[in-house]
N, C-alpha and C positions, 0 to 999 in steps of 0.2 A: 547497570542495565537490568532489562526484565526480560523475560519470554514464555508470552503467551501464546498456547498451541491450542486450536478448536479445530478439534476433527469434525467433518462436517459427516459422523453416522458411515467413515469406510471402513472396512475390515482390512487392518496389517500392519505391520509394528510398529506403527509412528508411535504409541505409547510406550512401549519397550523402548526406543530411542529417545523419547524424552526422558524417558524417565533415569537411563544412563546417564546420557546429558546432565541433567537438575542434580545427581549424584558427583559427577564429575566438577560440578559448581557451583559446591553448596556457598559458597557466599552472595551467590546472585539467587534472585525469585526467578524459578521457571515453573508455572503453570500447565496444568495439562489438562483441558475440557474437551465432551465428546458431547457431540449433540447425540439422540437418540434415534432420529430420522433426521432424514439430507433436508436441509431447510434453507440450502445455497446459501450465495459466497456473503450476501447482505448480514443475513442473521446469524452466521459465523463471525462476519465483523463485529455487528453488534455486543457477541456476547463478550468479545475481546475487549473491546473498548469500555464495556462496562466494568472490567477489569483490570487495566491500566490503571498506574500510577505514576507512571514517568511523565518530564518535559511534553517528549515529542514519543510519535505512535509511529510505528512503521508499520507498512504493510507488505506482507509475500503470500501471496497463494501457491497451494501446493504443487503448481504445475512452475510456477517460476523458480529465479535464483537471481541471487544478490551478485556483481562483481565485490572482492573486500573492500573496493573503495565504495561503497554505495551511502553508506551509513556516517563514514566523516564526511565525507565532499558535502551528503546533505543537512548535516547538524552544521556545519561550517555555515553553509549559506543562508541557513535558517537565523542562526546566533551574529551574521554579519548584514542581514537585510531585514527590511522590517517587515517580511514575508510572514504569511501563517503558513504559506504551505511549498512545499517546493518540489519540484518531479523533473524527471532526466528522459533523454530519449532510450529507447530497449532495442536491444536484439533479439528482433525474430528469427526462434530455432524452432524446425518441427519437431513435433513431439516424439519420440522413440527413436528418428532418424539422428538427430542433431546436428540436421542440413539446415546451415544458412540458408535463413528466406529474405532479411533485407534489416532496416530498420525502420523503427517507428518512434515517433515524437512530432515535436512541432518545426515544420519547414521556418525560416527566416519570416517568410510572413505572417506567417503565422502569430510567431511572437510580436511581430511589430503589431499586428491586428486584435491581439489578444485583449479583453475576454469574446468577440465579437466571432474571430475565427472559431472558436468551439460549437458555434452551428451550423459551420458545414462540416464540422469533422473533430471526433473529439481524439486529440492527440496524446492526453495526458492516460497513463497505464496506473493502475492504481498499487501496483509491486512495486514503483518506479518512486510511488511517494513517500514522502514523509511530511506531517503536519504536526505541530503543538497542539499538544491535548484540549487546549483551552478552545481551537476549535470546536469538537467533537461535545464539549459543556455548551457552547454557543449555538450551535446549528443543530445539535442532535443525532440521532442514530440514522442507520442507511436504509430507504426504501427498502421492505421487506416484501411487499406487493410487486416489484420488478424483477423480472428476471434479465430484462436486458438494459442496456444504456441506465441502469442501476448507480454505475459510476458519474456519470455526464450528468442523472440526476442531482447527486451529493455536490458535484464542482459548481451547477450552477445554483443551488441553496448556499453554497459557501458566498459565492460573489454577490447572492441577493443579499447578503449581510455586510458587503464590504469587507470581506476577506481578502488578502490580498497573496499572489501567485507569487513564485521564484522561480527560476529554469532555472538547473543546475549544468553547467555545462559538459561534456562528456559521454562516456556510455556507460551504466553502473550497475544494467541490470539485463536477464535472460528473460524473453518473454516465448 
C-alpha cells in the first residue's frame, strides 16, 4: 500500500505525524504534500491522484475516518465485481461533539434506481469510496472550479463514460 497526504495550506502536525508514520514504515511509500494556499478538497484530490500508483485510490478527508474494515470490504468488492468504483453508507458524527446524527448513503431505492436516483440526491460520500485508478486515467482530474457538488460532478463524468458503481454493503466509514 501507498499513503498519500495533501495538506490543503492548514497549520498543525499533520507533517510531523506523517512523517513519524513514513519512519515507522519504511517499507511502504508514504507521501507527504502541502499545498501552499487552501485550494479545496478537488485540487488536493487532484494532486494525490497525480501521485498514485497503486490498483485502487481511496479516499479520506481530514474531517473523516475509516472503520478497519473499510479498505478490505472495499478492495474485496472491487476484485469480486466488475465495478470501477464502490462506496458504503457513513455515519454522520458532529464535528467536536461526536453525537450521532444518523446515516447517510443510498435508501433500497435508491439502489434499485441507481444511476438515475443521484439526481434527487447524491448519496455516495467520497471518504466512503474507493475506485481503480484506471478510472481517474479515464475520466480525469476533479472539478477545480466547484466548490460544491464537486463530488456528484466527478460520479456523473464517471457514468458518462460507462463506469460502472458497487455498494459495498455495511457501515465503514465516519462522516
Amino acid at each position: 500500500w501507498e499513503l498519500i497526504v495533501v495538506e490543503d495550506a492548514s497549520q498543525g502536525k499533520t507533517e510531523g505525524i506523517v512523517k513519524k508514520f513514513a519512519a515507522d514504515h519504511p517499507q511502504h511509500r508514504v507521501v507527504y504534500l502541502r499545498n501552499e494556499k487552501n485550494s479545496g478538497p478537488s485540487h488536493s484530490r487532484n494532486v494525490a491522484f497525480q501521485q498514485a500508483r497503486g490498483e485502487f485510490v481511496a479516499l479520506l478527508d481530514a474531517d473523516d475516518r475509516w472503520f478497519a474494515t473499510h479498505l478490505a470490504a472495499s478492495v474485496q468488492q472491487l476484485r469480486e465485481s466488475a465495478a470501477d468504483l464502490v462506496y458504503s453508507t457513513v455515519v454522520l458524527v458532529e464535528d467536536g461533539t461526536e453525537q450521532l446524527l444518523g446515516l447517510w448513503g443510498p435508501e433500497t431505492w435508491e439502489r434499485d434506481e441507481f444511476p438515475h436516483a443521484l439526481f434527487m440526491r447524491n448519496s455516495i460520500t467520497p471518504s466512503a469510496t474507493v475506485l481503480r485508478r484506471s478510472v481517474i486515467a479515464d475520466v480525469g482530474l476533479w472539478a477545480t472550479n466547484l466548490r460544491l457538488c464537486e463530488d456528484l460532478d466527478y460520479w456523473l463524468r464517471c457514468l458518462s463514460l460507462g463506469k460502472k458503481f458497487g455498494y459495498v454493503r455495511g457501515l465503514h466509514c465516519l462522516y
